[in-house]
N, C-alpha and C positions, 0 to 999 in steps of 0.2 A: 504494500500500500504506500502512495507518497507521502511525502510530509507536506507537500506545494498546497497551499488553504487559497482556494479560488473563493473570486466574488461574484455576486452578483445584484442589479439595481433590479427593486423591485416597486413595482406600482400601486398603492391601495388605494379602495375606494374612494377616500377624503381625495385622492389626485395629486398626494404628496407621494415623493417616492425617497424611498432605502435604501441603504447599502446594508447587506445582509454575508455575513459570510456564506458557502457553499452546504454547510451544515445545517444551516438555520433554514431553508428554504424548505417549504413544506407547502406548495401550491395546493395540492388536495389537501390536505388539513386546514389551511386557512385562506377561508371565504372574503378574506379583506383586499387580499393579491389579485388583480384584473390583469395583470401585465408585468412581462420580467424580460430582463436585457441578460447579458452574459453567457457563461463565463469571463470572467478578466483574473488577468495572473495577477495584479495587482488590486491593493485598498485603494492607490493613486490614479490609478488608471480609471477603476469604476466612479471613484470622485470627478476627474474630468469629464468623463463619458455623461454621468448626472449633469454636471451642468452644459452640456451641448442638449441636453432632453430638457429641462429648464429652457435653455433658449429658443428653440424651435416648437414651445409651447404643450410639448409633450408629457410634463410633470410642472406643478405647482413647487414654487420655493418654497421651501420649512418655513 
């Protein structure tokens, strides 16, 4: 098994979106998740990638 801890942004219904690690992600367990971006090898990366979803209107800012 790797050690490599992938991310990914995930979309809830409020229209705010997360950055969730690769473990945390449970689309069928929760009903809040409408939409998920990822993998990304990086925290830095899926932070970037959020805010280009932030600016093309795609996710509400925190």
């Amino acid at each position: 098994m790797s050690n490599t801890q992938h991310w990914f942004i995930v979309k809830l219904s409020t229209g705010n979106c997360e950055i969730i690690p690769s473990d945390e992600v449970t689309e069928e367990n929760d009903p809040e998740i409408i939409e998920q971006w990822g993998p990304f090898t990086s925290q830095g990366e899926a932070i970037a990638r959020r805010v280009g979803l932030i600016r093309s209107g795609k996710c509400q800012p925190v």
